[in-house]
Each structure stands twice: as C-alpha cells, then as structure tokens.
C-alpha positions as CSV (number, residue, x, y, z in Angstrom):
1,X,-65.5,234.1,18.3
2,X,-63.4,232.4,15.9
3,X,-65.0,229.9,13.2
4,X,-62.3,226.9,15.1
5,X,-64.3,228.1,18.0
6,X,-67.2,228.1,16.3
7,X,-66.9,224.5,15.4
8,X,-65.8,223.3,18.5
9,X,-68.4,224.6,20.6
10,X,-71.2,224.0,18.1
11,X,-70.5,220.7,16.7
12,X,-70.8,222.2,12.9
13,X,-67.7,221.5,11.2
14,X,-66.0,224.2,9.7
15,X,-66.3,222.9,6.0
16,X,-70.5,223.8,6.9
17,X,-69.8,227.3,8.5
18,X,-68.0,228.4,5.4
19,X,-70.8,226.8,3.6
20,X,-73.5,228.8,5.5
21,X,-71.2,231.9,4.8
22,X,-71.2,231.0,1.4
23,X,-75.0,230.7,0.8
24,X,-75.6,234.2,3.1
25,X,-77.2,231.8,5.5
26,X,-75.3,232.8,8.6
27,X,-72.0,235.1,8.0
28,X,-69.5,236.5,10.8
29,X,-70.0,240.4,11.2
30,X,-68.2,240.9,13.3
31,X,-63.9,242.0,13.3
32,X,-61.3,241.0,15.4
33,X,-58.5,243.8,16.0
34,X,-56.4,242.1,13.7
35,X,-58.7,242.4,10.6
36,X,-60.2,238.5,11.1
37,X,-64.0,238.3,11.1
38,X,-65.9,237.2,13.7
39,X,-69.0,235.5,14.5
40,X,-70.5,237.9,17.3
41,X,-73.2,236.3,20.0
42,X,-76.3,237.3,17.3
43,X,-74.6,235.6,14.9
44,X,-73.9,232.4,16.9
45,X,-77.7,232.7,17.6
46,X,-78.8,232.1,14.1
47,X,-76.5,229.7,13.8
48,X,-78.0,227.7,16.6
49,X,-81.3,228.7,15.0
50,X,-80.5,227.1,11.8
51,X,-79.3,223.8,13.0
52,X,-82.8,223.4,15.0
53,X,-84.4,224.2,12.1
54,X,-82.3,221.4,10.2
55,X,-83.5,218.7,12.7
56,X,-86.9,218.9,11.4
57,X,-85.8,218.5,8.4
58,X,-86.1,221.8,6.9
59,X,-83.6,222.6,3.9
60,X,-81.6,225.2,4.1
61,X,-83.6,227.1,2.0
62,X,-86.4,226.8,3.8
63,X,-84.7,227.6,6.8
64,X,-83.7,231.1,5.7
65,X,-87.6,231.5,4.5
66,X,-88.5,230.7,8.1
67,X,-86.2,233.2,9.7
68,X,-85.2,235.9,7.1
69,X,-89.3,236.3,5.9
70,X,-91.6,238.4,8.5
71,X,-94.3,237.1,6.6
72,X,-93.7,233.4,7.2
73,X,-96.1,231.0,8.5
74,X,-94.5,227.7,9.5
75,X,-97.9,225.9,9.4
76,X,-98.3,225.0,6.0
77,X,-94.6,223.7,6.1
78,X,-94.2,221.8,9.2
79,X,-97.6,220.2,7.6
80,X,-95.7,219.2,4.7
81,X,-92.8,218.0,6.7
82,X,-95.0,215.4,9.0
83,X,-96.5,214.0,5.5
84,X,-92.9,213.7,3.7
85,X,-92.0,212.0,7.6
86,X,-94.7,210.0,7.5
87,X,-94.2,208.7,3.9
88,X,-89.9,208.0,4.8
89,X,-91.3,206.4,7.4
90,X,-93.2,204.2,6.0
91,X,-91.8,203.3,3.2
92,X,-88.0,202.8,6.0
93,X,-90.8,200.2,7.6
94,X,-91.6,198.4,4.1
95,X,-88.0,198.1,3.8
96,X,-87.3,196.6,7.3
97,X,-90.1,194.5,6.7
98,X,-88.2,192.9,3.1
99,X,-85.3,192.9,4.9
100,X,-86.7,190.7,8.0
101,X,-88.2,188.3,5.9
102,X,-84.6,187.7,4.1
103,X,-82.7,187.0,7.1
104,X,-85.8,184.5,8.5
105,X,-85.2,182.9,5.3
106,X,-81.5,182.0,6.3
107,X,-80.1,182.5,2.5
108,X,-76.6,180.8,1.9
109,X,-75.6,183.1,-0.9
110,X,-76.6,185.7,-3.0
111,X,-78.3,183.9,-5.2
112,X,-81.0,183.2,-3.2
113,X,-81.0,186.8,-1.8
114,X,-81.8,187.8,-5.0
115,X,-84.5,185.4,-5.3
116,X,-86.1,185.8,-2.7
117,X,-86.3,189.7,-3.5
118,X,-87.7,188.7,-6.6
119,X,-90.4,186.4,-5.3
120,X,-90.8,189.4,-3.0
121,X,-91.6,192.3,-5.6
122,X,-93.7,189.5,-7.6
123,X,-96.2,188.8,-4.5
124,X,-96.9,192.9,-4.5
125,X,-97.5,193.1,-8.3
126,X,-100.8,193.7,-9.3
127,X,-101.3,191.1,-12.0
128,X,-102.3,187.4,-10.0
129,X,-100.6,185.8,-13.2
130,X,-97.4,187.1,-12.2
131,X,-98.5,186.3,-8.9
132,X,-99.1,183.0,-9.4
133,X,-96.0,181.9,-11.8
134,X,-93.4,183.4,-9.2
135,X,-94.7,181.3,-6.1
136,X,-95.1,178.5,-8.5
137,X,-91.9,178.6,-10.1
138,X,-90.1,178.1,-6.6
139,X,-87.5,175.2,-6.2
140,X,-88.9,173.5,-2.6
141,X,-85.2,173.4,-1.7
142,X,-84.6,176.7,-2.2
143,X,-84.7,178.9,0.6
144,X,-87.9,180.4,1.2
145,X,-89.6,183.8,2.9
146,X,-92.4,181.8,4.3
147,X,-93.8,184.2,6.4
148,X,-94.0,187.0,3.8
149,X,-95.9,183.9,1.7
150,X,-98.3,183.2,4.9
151,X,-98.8,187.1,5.1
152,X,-99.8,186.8,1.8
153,X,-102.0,184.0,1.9
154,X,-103.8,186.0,4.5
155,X,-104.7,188.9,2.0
156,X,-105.0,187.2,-1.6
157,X,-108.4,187.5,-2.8
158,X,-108.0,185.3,-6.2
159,X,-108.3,182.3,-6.1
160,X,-105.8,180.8,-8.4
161,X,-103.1,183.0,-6.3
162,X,-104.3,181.4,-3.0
163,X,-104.1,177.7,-4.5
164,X,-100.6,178.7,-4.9
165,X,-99.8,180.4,-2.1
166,X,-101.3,176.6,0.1
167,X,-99.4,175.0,-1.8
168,X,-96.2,176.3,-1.4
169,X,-96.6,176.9,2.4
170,X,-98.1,172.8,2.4
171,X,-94.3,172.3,1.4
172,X,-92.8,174.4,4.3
173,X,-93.3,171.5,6.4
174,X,-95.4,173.7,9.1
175,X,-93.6,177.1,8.8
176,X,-95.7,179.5,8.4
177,X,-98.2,178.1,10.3
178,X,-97.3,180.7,13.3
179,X,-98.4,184.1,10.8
180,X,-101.4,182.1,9.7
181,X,-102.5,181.5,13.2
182,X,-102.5,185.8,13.8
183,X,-105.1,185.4,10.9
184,X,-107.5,183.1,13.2
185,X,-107.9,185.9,15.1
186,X,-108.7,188.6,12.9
187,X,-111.9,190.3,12.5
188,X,-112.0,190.1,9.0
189,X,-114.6,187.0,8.3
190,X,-112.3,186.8,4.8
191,X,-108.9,186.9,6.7
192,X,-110.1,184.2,8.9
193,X,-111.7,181.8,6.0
194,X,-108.4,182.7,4.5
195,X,-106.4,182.0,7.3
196,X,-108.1,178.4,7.8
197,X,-108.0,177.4,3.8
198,X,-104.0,177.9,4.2
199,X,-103.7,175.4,7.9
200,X,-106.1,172.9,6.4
201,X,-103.3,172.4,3.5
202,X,-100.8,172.1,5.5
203,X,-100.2,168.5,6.9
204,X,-98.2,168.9,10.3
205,X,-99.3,167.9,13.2
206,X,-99.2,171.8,14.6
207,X,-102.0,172.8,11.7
208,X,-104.1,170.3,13.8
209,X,-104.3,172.0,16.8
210,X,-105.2,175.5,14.7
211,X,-108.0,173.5,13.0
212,X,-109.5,172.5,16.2
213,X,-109.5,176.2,17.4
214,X,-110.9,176.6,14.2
215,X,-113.9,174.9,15.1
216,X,-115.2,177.4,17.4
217,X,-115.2,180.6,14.8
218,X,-118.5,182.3,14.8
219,X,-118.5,182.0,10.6
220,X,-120.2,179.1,9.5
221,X,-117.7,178.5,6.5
222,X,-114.7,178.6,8.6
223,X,-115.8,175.8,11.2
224,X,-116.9,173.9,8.2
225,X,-113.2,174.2,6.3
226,X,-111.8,172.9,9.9
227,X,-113.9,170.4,10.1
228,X,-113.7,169.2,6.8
229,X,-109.9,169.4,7.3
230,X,-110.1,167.6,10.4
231,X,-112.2,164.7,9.3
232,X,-109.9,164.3,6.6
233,X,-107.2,163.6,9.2
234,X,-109.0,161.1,11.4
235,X,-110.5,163.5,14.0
236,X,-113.3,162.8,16.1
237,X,-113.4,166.4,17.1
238,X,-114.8,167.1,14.0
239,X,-118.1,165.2,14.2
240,X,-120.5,167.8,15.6
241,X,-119.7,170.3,12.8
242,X,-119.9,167.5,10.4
243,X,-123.4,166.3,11.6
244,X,-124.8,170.0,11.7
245,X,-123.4,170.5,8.1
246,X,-125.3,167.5,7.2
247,X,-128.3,168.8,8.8
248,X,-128.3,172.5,7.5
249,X,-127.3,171.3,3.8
250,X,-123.7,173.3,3.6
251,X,-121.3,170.6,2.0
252,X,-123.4,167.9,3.1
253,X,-121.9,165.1,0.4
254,X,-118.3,166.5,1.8
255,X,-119.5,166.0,5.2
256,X,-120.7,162.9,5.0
257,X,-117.9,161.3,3.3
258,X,-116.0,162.8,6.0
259,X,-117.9,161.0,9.0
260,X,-117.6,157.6,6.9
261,X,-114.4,158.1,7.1
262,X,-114.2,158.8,10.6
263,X,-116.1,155.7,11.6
264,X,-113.3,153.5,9.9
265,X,-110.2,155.0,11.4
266,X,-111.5,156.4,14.3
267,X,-115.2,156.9,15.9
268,X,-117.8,153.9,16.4
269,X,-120.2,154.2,13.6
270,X,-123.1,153.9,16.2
271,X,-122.1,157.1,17.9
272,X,-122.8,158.9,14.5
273,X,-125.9,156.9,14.0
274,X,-127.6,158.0,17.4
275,X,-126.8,161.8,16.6
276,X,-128.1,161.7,13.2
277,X,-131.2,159.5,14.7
278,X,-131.2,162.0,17.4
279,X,-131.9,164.9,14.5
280,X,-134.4,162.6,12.5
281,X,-136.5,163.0,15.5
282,X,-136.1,166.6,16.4
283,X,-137.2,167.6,12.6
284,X,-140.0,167.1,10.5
285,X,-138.6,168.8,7.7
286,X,-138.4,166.5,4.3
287,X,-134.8,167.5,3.2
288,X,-133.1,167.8,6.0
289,X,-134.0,163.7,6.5
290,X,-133.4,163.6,2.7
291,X,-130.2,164.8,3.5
292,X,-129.3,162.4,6.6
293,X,-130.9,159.3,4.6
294,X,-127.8,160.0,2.2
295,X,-125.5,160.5,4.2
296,X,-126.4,157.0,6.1
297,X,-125.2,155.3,3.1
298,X,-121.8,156.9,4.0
299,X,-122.1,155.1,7.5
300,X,-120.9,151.3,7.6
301,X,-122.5,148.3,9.8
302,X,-125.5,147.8,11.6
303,X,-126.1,150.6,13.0
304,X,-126.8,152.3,10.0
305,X,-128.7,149.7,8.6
306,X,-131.4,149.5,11.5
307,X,-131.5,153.5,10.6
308,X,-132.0,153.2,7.0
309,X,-134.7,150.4,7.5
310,X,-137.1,152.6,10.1
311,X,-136.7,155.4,7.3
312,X,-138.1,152.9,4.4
313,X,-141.3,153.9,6.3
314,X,-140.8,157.1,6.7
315,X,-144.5,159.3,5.9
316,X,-142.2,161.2,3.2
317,X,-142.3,159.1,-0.2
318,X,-138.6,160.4,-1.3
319,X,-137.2,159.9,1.7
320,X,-138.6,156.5,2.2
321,X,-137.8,156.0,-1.5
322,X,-134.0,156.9,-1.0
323,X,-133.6,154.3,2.2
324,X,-134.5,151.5,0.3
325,X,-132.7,152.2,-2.8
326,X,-129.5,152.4,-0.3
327,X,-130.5,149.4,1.0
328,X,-130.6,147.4,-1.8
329,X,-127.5,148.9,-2.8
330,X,-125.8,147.7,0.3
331,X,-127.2,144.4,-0.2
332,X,-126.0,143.8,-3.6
333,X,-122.4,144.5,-2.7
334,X,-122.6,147.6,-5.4
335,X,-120.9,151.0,-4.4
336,X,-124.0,154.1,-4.6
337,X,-124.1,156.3,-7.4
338,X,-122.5,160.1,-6.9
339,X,-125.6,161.7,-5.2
340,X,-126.7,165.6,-4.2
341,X,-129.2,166.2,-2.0
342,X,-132.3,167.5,-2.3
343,X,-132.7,171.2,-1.6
C-alpha cells in the first residue's frame, strides 16, 4: 500500500508518515514492481500500533520504547501518564473555574477582564496583606467575580482578610449570597461559622432567610452569629437563641442589647420578661441570675420593672445588689454604665 493510501485509510496525514519514516518509527519495507516502497500489512500494523499508543499520550519516543524493547514494562509508564493526566486535568479545571467566574462577572471591556484576573491571582497568594489590599482596593462599580469572593470568604482563616472579604460581598447587594448558602451546609464547623459571618453582613432581605436557617446549626457560635444578626434586623425569630445566650453567658451584653432592641421595633417586652422570669425560676445558680438581672435593664416598661423589683430580694447579695442599682438608675432618668457580667 501506497503512503496516499496509507493516509486515507488511516487518518494520518502524509506530512506524519514521512515523519514516522524519518524518526525509524514506522518505515515501508516493502517494493512495488516499479521500484516505489511500500508499507506491507506488518507495517500498517505498527502503524496502527503507534497511533494507539499516542492516544494515551505516549511520545513518540516512548512509543518505540514500548514496542521496539522486549524488556519493557508499561507499568511504571502508564503510572506516570495517569499522574501527568491527573495534574492537566486539574490544573484545565482551575482554568475553567477562572474562566467561569469572568463571564458571571459580565465584564464590558478588557479592562475589567484584566482586573478581575488580577483580583483573581491576589485572592490565591499566600500573603493576607496582599489579600486584603486587592479586595479592598476594588471600585464598587466595577464589575465584580462575586462568587469567586464568596468562595473565598468560605476558606479565609485571617481575620483581617475575612473583614474584607464581608465587606466587599455586603456591597454586592445580595450576590453571592447563593455560594455562601452551600457553606451552611458544610461539615466543616469553621466553613459554616464562616459561611454565617459573611450573610450576617450582608443587608438583603435573601441573607434573612439564610440567618434563620442559621438558627438551627448544631454549633453554638453559629446560631449565636444568626441570631445576633437577626436581632439586629428586627427579628423575633431570634429571641430563644438570644435568651439562652443570656443564660449560658456566650455574648450575653450583645444579646441583651439585642432583645431591647427587639422589644422596641418588634416583640412585646413582657414576652421576654416571662421567659427570662421563666429561667430565674428553673436555676439557682448566682451568675446565670447575675446575668439576667443585667440584661433586664436592657428591657423597657413595666414588665421589667416588676422583675427587677422581686430580684432586689433575691437570697444572693450581688444579684439583689445589681436590681436595685438598675432600678435607681431607671428612676433617675440616667442611662446604665457599660457592664460585664459576672462569670
């Protein structure tokens, strides 16, 4: 068979097969009666051998190793083949990844492509200065790669990084908040506390509903940055968490504030007064009613009042102590001191 032939029937252009011939790789032994060579069926065999050998990647030198050595143990090289795969692979996914988080940014030029690439390569540098300075140094109006910042957000361990990272996605006016919702549901305690920080900076309406789901994480700190988050934003759903956080001493001042604030925008004080009343009597322990005393000088109207008077008599003298100071407080008009509670 002719190298035309050759070609045809085996898809390898002839520019290759001369190549091949070149290089010793596969050669035509065989003559026609008019002096051409010929590649004879043996030869065609190899070549078919070599192209296989090619779709696995295998150079060409390696491919004559493989079929010109009796010696040769493919093993060792197809091992090095899936690694080298693997790493193409990979780093062909990194790239799709960049690339995806361009086109969701919806640049209008090239100037912003090559800013967003740049924010890009800054958020996997090692130093959190550089870090930091090239989320900070963002123009709000520019366009954005917010979901490469909320992956981000979900994996930055410093601190200063992650205050930079909330606020930039705070400014995306609530994208984002779909990646930092997968982060809810990790189950990496860290990703999830993570996760939360980020939604509880953001103001729309959408982070809401995350916070509330929030609530229900089995990690103490994450239901407590939801429900500090939600109080903030005039939530009632917030309360429970709020009144156990009081309770168990983990942000108490925080929460308290929080539930005062509730009862003027949105809960009836007296509500909050019965369940810390309800607490009062279920514990004998001095600083957790240390810790509920305060916070009832958070509470406005009468409620609270009645509350603070019973515990004026309370059997412990700093607890008793505390209620009437807030008392007097309230009656003079005067706004209480910063306190912290007694541990």
């Amino acid at each position: 068979m002719l190298i035309g032939e050759v070609s045809r029937r085996a898809g390898v252009s002839t520019r290759m097969l001369r190549h091949y011939d070149a290089l010793g790789l596969v050669s035509p032994t065989g003559r026609t009666s008019g002096g051409y060579r010929e590649y004879s069926a043996d030869d065609i065999r190899r070549l078919f051998h070599v192209e296989s050998l090619r779709t696995l990647g295998l150079s060409l030198d390696e491919a004559r190793r493989a079929l010109d050595e009796p010696g040769f143990v493919p093993a060792e090289l197809v091992g090095d083949l899936i690694r080298h795969t693997r790493l193409r692979i990979a780093a062909e996914e990194e790239l799709l990844t960049r690339l995806g988080h361009v086109d969701a940014a919806a640049p209008a030029e090239w100037g912003d492509v090559l800013r967003i690439v740049t924010l890009l390569r800054a958020l996997e540098s090692e130093s959190g200065a550089r870090r930091q300075q090239a989320i900070l140094s963002q123009d709000g109006s520019a366009a954005l790669p917010v979901g490469a910042l909320a992956e981000a957000a979900l994996a930055e361990d410093d601190p200063n990084v992650a205050g930079a990272l909330q606020w930039s996605l705070a400014r995306a006016a609530g994208r984002g908040l779909a990646d930092l919702a997968v982060g809810l549901e990790s189950g990496s305690v860290a990703v999830r506390r993570r996760a939360t920080a980020a939604i509880a900076a953001v103001p729309a309406a959408e982070a809401t509903v995350l916070l509330r789901r929030a609530l229900a994480d089995e990690d103490p700190a994450v239901r407590d940055r939801a429900a500090l988050a939600l109080g903030s934003r005039g939530s009632s759903d917030a309360i429970p968490t709020l009144l156990a956080m009081v309770a168990e001493g983990r942000s108490d001042v925080e929460a308290a504030e929080s539930l005062g604030l509730l009862t003027a925008v949105a809960t009836p004080a007296e509500g909050i007064v019965a369940a810390m009343a309800a607490t009062l009597d279920d514990t004998a322990d001095p600083a957790t009613r240390l810790r509920i005393t305060q916070a009832l000088a958070e509470i406005p109207g009468a409620a609270a009042r009645e509350a603070l008077a019973r515990l004026t008599h309370d059997d412990d003298r700093t607890v008793s102590a505390t209620a009437a100071a807030i008392l007097t407080t309230r009656d003079r008009g005067t706004t209480p001191k910063p306190r912290t509670g007694r541990a």
